[in-house]
Backbone as CSV, one residue per row, in Angstrom:
resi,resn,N_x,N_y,N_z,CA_x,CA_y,CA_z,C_x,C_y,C_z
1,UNK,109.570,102.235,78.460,110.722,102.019,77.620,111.973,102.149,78.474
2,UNK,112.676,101.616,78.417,114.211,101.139,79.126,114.943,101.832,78.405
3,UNK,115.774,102.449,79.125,116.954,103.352,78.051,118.240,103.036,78.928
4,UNK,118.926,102.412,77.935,120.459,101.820,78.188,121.319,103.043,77.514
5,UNK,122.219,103.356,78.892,123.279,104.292,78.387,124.417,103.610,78.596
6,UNK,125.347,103.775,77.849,126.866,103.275,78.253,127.992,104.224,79.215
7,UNK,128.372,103.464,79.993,129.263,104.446,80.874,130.411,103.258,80.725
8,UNK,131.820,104.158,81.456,132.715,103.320,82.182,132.414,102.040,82.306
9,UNK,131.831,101.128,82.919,131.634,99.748,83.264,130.790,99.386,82.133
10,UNK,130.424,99.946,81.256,129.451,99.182,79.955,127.785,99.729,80.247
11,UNK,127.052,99.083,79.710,125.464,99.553,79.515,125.209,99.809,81.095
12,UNK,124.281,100.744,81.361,123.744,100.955,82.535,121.964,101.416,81.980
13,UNK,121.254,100.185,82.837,120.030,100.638,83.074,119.289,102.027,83.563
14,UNK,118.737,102.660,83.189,117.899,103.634,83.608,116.611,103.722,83.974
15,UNK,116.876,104.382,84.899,114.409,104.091,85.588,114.220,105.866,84.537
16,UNK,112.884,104.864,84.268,112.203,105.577,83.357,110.662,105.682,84.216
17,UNK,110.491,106.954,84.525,108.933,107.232,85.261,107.738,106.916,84.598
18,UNK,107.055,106.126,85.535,105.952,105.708,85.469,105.213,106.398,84.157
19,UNK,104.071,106.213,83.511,103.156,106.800,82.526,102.301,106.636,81.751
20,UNK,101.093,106.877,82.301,99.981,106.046,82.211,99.898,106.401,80.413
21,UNK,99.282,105.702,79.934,99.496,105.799,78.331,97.943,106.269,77.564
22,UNK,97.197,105.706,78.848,95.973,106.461,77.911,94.769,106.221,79.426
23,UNK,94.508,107.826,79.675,93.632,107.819,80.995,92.243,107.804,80.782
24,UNK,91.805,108.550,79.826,90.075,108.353,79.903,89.560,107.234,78.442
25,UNK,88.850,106.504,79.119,88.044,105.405,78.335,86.770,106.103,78.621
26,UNK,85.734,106.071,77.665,84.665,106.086,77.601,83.850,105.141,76.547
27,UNK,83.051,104.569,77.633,82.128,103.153,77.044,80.685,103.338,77.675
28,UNK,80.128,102.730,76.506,78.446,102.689,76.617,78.344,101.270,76.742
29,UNK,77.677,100.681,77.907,77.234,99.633,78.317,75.729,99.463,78.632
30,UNK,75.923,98.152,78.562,73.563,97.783,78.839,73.917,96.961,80.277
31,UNK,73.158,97.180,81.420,73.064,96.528,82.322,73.092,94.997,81.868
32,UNK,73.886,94.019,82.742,73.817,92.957,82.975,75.196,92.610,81.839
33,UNK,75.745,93.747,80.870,76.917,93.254,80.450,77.957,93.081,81.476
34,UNK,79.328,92.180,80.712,80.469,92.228,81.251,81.559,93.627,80.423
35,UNK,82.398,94.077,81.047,82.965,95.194,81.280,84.515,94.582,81.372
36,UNK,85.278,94.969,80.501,87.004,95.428,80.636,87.548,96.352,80.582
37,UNK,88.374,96.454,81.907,88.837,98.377,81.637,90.229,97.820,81.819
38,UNK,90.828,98.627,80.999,92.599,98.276,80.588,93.235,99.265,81.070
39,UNK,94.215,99.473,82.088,95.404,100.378,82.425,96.251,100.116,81.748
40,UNK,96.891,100.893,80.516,98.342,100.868,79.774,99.431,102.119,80.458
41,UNK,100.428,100.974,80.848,100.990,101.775,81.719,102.491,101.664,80.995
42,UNK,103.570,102.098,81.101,104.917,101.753,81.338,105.939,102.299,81.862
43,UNK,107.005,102.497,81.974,107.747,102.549,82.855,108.805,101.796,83.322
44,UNK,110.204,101.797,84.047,111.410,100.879,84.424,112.164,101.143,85.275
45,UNK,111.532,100.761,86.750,111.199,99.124,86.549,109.384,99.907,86.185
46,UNK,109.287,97.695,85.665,107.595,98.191,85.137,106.801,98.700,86.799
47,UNK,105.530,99.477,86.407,105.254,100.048,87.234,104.303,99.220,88.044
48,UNK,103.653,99.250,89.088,102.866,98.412,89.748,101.498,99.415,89.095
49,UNK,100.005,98.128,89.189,98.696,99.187,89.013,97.699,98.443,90.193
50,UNK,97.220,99.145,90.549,96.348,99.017,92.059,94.811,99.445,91.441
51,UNK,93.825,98.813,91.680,92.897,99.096,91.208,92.119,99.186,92.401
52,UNK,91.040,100.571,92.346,90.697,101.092,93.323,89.331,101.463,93.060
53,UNK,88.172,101.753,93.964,87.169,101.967,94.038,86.597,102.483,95.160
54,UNK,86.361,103.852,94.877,86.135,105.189,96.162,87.015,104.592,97.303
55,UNK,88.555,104.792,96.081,89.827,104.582,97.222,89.883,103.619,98.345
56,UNK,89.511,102.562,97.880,89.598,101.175,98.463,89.969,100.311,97.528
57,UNK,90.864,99.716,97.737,91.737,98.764,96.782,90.053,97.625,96.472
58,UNK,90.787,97.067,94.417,89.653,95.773,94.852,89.914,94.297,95.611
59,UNK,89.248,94.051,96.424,89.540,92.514,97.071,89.621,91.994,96.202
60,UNK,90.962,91.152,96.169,90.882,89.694,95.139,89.225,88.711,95.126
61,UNK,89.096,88.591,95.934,87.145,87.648,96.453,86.008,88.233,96.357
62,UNK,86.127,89.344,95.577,84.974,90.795,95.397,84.353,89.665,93.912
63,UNK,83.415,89.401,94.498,82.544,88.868,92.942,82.446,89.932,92.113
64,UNK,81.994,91.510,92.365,81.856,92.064,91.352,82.685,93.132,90.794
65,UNK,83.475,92.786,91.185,85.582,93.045,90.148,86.264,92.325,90.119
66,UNK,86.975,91.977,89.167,88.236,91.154,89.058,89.232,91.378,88.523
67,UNK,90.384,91.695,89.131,91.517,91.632,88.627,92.547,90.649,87.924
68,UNK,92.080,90.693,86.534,92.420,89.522,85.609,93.973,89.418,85.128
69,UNK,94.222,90.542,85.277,95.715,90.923,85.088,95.951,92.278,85.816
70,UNK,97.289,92.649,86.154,97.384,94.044,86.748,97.185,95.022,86.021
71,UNK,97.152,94.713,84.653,96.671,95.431,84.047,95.635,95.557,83.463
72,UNK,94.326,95.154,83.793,92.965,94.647,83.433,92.186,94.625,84.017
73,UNK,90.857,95.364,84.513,90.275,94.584,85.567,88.685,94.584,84.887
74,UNK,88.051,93.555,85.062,86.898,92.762,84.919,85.738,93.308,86.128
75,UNK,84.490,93.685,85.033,83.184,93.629,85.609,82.454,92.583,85.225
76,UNK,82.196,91.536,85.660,81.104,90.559,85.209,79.926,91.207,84.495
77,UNK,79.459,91.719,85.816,77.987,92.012,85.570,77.798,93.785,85.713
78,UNK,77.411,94.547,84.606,77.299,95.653,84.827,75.715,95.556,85.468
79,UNK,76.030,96.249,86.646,74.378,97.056,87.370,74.010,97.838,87.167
C-alpha cells in the first residue's frame, strides 16, 4: 500500500516495506500433479520475488519450475 502524505510541494510518495502477506501454504499433492505456489507480497516500490531452491535461484530453462509470474511459480510435474 502507497501512502501519500502532503508536504510543502504537494503529495509525496512514501516506501512502504516489503511484506510478505501470507508465508506458509500447506498442500496435499499426488505425484505426477501440477503444483502453484503464490508469493503475495506488497510493498512501495513493489517488491521484487526471487524464487529459490536450496538457495539457488530457479533457471528460467529448468523444466521442472517455472516462473509464470514473479509472483507464481509452477511445478509441472510433482515427483
Amino acid at each position: 500500500m502507497a501512502v501519500l502524505m502532503t508536504g510543502a510541494g504537494g503529495f509525496h510518495d512514501v516506501a512502504v516495506p516489503p511484506k510478505i502477506e501470507r508465508q506458509n501454504v500447506e498442500l496435499s499433492v499426488v505425484e505426477e500433479d501440477k503444483v502453484m505456489l503464490p508469493c503475495r507480497v506488497s510493498g512501495r516500490p513493489p517488491p521484487v520475488v526471487r524464487w529459490t531452491k536450496d538457495d539457488v535461484a530457479v533457471a528460467p530453462d529448468d523444466d521442472r519450475y517455472r516462473v509464470v509470474s514473479s509472483h507464481w511459480l509452477a511445478i509441472p510435474v510433482v515427483t
